[in-house]
C-alpha positions as CSV (number, residue, x, y, z in Angstrom):
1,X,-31.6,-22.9,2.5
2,X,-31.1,-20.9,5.5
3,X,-28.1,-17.9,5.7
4,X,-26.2,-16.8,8.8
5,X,-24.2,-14.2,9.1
6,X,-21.0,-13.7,11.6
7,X,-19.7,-10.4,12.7
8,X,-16.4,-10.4,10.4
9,X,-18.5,-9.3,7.5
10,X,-22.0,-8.5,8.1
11,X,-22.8,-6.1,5.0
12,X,-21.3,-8.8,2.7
13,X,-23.6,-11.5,4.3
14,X,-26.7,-9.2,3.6
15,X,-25.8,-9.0,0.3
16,X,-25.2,-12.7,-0.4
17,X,-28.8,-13.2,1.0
18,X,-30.2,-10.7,-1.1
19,X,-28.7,-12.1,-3.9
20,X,-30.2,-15.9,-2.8
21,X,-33.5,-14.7,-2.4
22,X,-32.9,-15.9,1.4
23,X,-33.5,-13.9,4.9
24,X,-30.3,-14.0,7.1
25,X,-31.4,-16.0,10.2
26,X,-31.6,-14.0,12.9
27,X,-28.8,-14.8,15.9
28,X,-27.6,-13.9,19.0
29,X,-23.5,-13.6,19.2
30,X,-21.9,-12.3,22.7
31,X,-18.4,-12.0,23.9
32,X,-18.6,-12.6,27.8
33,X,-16.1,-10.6,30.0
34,X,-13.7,-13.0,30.0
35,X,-13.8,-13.2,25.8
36,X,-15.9,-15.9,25.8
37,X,-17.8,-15.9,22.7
38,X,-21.6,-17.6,22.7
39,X,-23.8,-17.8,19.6
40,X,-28.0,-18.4,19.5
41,X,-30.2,-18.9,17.0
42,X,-33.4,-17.2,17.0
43,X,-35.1,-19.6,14.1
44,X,-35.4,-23.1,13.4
45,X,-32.5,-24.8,11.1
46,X,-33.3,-28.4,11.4
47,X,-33.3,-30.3,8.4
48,X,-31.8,-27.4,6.5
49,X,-29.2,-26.6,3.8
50,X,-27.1,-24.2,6.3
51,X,-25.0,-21.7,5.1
52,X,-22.5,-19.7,7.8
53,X,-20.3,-16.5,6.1
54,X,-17.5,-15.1,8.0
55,X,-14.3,-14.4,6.6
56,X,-11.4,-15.1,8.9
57,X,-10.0,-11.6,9.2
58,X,-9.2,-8.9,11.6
59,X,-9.6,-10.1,14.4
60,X,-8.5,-13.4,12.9
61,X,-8.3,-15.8,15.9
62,X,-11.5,-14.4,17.2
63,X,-13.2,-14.5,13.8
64,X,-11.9,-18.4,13.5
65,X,-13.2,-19.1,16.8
66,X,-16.6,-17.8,15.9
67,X,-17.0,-19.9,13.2
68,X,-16.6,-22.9,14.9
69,X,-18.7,-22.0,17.0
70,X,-21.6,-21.3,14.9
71,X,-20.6,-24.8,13.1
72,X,-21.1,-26.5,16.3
73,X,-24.2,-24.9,17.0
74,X,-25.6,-25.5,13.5
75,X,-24.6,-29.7,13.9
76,X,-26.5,-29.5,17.4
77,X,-29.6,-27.4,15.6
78,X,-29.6,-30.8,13.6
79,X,-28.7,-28.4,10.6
80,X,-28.8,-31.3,7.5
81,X,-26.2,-29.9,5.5
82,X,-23.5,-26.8,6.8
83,X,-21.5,-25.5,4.5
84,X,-18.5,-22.7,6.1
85,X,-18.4,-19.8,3.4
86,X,-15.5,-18.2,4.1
87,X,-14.4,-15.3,1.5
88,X,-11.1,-14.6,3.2
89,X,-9.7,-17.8,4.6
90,X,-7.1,-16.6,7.2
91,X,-3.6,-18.4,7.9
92,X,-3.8,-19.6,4.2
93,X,-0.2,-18.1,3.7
94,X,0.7,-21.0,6.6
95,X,0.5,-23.6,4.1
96,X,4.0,-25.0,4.6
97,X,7.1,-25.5,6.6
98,X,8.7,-22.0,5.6
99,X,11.4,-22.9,8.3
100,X,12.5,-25.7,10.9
101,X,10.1,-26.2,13.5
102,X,7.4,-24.4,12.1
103,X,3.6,-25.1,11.9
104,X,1.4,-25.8,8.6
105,X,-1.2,-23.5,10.2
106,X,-3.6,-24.1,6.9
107,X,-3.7,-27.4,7.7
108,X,-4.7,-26.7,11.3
109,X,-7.3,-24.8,10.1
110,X,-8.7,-26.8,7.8
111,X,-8.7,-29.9,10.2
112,X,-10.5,-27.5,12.9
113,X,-13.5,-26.6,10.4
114,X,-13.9,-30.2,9.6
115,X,-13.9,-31.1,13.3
116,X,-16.3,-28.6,14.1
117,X,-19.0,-29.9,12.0
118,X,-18.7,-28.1,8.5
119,X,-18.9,-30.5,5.4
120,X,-17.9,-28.1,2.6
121,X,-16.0,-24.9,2.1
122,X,-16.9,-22.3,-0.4
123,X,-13.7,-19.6,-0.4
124,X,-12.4,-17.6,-2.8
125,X,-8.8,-17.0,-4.3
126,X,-7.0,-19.3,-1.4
127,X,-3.7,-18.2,-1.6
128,X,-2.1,-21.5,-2.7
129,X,-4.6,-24.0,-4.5
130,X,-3.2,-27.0,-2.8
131,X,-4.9,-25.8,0.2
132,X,-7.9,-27.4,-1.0
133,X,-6.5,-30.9,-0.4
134,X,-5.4,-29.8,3.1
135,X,-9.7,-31.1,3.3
136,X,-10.8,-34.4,3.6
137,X,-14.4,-32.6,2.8
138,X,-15.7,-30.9,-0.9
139,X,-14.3,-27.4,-1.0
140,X,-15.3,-24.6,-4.3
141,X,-12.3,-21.5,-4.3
142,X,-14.1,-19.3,-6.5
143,X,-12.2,-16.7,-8.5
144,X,-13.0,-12.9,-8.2
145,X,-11.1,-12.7,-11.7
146,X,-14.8,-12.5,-13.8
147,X,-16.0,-9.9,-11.2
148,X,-12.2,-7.9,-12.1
149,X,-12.0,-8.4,-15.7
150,X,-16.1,-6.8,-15.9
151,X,-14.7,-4.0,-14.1
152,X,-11.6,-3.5,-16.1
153,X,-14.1,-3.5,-19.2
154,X,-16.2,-0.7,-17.5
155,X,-13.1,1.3,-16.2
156,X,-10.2,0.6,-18.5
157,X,-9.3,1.3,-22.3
158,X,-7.7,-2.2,-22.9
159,X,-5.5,-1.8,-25.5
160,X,-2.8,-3.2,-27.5
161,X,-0.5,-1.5,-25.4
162,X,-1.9,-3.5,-21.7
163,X,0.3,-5.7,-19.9
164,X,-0.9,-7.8,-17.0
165,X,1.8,-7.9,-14.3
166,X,2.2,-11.0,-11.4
167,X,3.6,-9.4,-8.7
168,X,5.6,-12.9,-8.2
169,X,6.9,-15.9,-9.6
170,X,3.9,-17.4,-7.9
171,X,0.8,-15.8,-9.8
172,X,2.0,-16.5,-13.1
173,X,-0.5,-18.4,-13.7
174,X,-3.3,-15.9,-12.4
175,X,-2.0,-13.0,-14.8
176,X,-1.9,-16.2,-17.6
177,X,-5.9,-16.4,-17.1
178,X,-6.4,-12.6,-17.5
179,X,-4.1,-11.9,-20.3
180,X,-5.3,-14.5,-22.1
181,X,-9.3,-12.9,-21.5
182,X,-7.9,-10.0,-22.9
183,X,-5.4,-11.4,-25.5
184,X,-2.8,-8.9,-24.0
185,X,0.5,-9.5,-22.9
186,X,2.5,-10.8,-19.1
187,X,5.1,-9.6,-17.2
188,X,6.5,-10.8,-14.0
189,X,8.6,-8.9,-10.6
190,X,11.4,-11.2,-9.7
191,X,11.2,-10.1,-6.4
192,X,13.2,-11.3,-2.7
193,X,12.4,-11.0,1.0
194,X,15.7,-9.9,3.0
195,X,13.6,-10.4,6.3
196,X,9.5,-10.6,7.0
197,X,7.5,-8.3,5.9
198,X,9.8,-6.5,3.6
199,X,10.3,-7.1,0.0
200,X,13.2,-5.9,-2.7
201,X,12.5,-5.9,-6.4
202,X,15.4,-7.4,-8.1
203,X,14.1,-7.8,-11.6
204,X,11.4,-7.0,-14.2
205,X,11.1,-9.7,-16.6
206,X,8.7,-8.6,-19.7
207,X,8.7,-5.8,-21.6
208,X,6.1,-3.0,-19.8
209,X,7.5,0.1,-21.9
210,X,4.8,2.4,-23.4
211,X,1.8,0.2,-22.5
212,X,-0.2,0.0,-19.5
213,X,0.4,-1.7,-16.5
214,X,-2.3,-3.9,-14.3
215,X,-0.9,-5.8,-11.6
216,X,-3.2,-8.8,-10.4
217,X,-2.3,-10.2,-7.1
218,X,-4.7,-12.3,-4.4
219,X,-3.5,-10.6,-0.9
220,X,-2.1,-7.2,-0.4
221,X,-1.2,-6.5,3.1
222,X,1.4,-4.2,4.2
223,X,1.5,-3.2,0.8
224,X,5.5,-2.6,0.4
225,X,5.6,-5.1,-1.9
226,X,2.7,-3.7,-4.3
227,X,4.5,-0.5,-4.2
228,X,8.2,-1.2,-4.8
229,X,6.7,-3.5,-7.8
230,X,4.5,-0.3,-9.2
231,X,8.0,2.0,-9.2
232,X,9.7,-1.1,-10.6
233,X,7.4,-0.9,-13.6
234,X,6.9,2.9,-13.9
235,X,11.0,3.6,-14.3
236,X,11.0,0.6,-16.7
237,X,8.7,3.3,-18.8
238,X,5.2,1.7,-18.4
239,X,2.7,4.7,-19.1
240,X,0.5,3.9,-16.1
241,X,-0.1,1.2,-13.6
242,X,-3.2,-0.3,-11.4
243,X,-3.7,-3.3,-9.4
244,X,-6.8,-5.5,-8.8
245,X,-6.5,-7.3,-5.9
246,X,-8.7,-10.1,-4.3
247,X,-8.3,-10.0,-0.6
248,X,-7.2,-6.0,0.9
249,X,-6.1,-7.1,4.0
250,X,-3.9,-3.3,4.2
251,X,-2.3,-3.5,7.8
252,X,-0.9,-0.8,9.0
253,X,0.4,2.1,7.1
254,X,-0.6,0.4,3.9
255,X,-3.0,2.6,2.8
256,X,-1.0,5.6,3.1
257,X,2.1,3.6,1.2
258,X,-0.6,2.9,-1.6
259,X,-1.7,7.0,-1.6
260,X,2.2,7.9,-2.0
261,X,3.1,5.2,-4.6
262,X,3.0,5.2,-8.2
263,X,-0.5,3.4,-8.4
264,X,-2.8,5.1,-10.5
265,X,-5.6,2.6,-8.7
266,X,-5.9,0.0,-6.1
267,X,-9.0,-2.0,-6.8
268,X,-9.7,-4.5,-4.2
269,X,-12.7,-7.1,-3.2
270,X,-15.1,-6.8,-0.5
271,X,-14.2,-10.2,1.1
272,X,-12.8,-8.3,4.2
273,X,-14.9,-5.2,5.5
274,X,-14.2,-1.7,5.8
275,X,-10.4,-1.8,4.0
276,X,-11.6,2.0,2.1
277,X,-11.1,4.7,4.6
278,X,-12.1,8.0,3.2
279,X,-8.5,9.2,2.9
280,X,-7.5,6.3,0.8
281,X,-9.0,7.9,-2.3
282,X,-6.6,5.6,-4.6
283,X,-8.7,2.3,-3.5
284,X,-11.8,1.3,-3.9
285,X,-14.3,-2.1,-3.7
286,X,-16.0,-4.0,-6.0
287,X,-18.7,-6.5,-4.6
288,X,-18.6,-10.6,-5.1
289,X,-21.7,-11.1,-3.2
290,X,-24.0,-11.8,-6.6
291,X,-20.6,-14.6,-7.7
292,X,-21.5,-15.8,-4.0
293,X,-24.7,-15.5,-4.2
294,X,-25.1,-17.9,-7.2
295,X,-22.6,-20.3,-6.2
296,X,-24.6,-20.8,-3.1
297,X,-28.2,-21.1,-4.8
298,X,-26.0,-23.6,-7.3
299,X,-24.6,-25.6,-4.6
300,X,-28.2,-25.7,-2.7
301,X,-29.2,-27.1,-6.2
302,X,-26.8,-29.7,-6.7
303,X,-25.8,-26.9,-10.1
304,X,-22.4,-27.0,-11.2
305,X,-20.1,-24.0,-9.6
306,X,-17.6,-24.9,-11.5
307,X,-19.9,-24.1,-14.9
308,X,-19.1,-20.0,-13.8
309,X,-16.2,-20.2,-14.2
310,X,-16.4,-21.8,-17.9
């Protein structure tokens, strides 16, 4: 197999590779004056089982562009097989008309990376699952919920008394799969947006009194609504609450919302790079370049990567 590395994530990509037993490829990516972007590869990938990482983040547009660009060049290196690993797939929230006249920008995407050359995916925790058929190629979403619930065992005194909250209606089913790993109990924020970006808890259904809270959640980004849900459930008499969330996207002031809320912790993934600043002593990162790093050497294989998740 051969690895290459973008510039949205560099550190993680090392750490995949390590984990695969596999040098990165050394390349050449430049941004001309006029933002042109141009991509070289230093070593020979023809005939190979190609493997490209870059999360669509910060920059996002630039970071999409990138990778098609290094799809492109892999399917003119004669690359046999290129498979876009993608840890944080961008415009996934775009994954339907929200309003009249507006785009299904996951769709877009999805149809650019197949244009471009790739012919699978390997993400992780896409915000909707439906995105997956949104490909007319194979596409794995791991889960970063075995690399959370190994780090709740390590840092947490799972109890009786734990209750596992979904931010929304819409991760029911994600705090489902890790109360039912720890036989503990769910709870739910009914929650409503009165314009973007903000978020107003209306209800709490579940009972959170005397036990302690862990929210589980796949994108945090300005953060309000992770906040407002963490007072929600501390003034319904929780003892303490934490989050673990997949994909710390933290724009803007989010980081300074999370130091001033309620959260005893935010644990996050390191999908997107550099989301700790030293300040933010309330968040930390936990690494899912060894889950990566085996679904890759299972996928080179032809393992099941469905099997990890078992």
């Amino acid at each position: 197999m051969k690895i290459i590395a973008g510039n949205a994530n560099p550190v993680l990509a090392q750490e995949i590779a390590d984990h695969s037993f596999a040098p990165l490829v050394p390349s050449t990516i430049k941004t001309f004056a006029d933002g042109e972007i141009n991509v070289e590869f230093l070593d020979n990938i023809r005939g190979e089982d190609v493997f490209i990482i870059q999360s669509t983040s910060t920059p996002v547009n630039d970071s999409l562009m990138e990778l098609l660009i290094m799809i492109d060049a892999a399917r003119r290196s004669s690359a046999k097989r290129i498979t876009a690993v993608v840890p944080y797939f961008g415009y996934a929230r775009q994954d339907r008309k929200s309003a009249s006249r507006t785009p299904i920008t996951a769709k877009l995407v999805a149809n650019l990376l197949t244009t471009a050359g790739a012919d699978r995916v390997l993400t992780m925790d896409l915000h909707a699952g439906q995105i997956q058929g949104f490909f007319d190629i194979p596409v794995d979403d791991l889960t970063s919920r075995l690399v959370f619930a190994k780090d709740i065992k390590r840092n947490v005194v799972v109890e009786e008394g734990t209750v596992f909250v979904s931010p929304d209606a819409g991760g029911v089913v994600r705090a489902r799969k890790f109360a039912d790993m720890f036989h503990a109990d769910i709870a739910i924020v009914d929650k409503m947006r009165p314009s973007a970006g903000k978020s107003e808890v209306m209800n709490l259904i579940g009972d959170v009194k005397g036990k302690h809270a862990i929210m589980v959640d796949d994108i945090i980004d300005s953060g309000g609504t992770l906040c407002n849900a963490a007072k929600a459930i501390m003034d319904a008499g929780a003892l303490s609450v934490r989050a673990y969330i997949t994909h710390g996207v933290l724009s803007g002031e989010a980081c300074q919302k999370v130091e001033k809320s309620q959260l005893t912790e935010l644990v996050i993934a390191d999908t997107i790079k550099d989301r700790c600043p030293k300040n933010c002593k309330k968040t930390r990162q936990v690494s899912v370049a060894p889950l990566f790093g085996e679904a890759i050497r299972r996928i080179t294989n032809e393992e099941s990567v469905s099997s990890l998740f078992g």
